[in-house]
C-alpha positions in Angstrom: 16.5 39.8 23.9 13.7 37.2 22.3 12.5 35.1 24.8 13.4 31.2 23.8 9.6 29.7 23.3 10.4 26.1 24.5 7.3 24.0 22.7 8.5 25.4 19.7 11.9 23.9 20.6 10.9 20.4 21.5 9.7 19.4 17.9 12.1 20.0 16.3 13.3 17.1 14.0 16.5 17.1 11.9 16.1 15.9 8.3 18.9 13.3 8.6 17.2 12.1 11.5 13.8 11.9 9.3 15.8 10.1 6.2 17.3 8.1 8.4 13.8 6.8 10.4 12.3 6.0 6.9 15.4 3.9 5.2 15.4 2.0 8.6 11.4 1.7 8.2 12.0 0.5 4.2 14.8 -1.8 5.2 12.7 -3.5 7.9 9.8 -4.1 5.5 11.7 -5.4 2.7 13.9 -7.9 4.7 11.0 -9.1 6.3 8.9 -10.1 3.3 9.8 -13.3 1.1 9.4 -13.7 -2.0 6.9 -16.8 -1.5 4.6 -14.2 0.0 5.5 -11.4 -2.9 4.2 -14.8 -5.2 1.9 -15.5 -3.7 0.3 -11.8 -3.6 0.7 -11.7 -7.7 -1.5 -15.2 -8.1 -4.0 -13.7 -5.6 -4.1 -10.4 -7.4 -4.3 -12.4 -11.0 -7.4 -14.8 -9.6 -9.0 -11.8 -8.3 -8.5 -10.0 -12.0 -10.0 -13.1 -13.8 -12.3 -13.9 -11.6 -13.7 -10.1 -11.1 -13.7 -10.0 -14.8 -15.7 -13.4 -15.8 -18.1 -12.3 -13.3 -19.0 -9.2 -15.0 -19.1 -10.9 -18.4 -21.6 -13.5 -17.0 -23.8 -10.4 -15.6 -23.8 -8.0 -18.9 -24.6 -12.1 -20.7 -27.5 -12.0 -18.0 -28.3 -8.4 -18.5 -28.7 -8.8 -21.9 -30.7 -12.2 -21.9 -33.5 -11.1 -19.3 -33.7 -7.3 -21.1 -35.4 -8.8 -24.6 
């Protein structure tokens, strides 16, 4: 007879018991965010796009100005 190795025993973790721990965990998250901050992220995220974008305009403009 094999003996029973009992660490080996003790983490073991159904996968309904994993599926269900990470729908719980999405169904949390998404009832807990709004959509004024989901909004508000996008606007962030789009000022942050231009703004990244007119700043590296302005440097190549600078770039090229000082470099003749």
């Amino acid at each position: 007879m094999k003996p029973i190795d009992t660490m080996e025993n003790n983490f073991h973790v159904d996968s309904s018991t994993k599926v269900s721990t990470a729908a719980g965990t999405l169904l949390t998250i998404l009832f807990n965010i709004h959509i004024h901050d989901i909004l508000k992220t996008i606007v962030l995220a789009a000022i942050g796009a231009i703004v990244s974008f007119s700043v590296s305009l302005a440097l190549k403009y600078l770039a090229k100005k000082f470099k003749k």
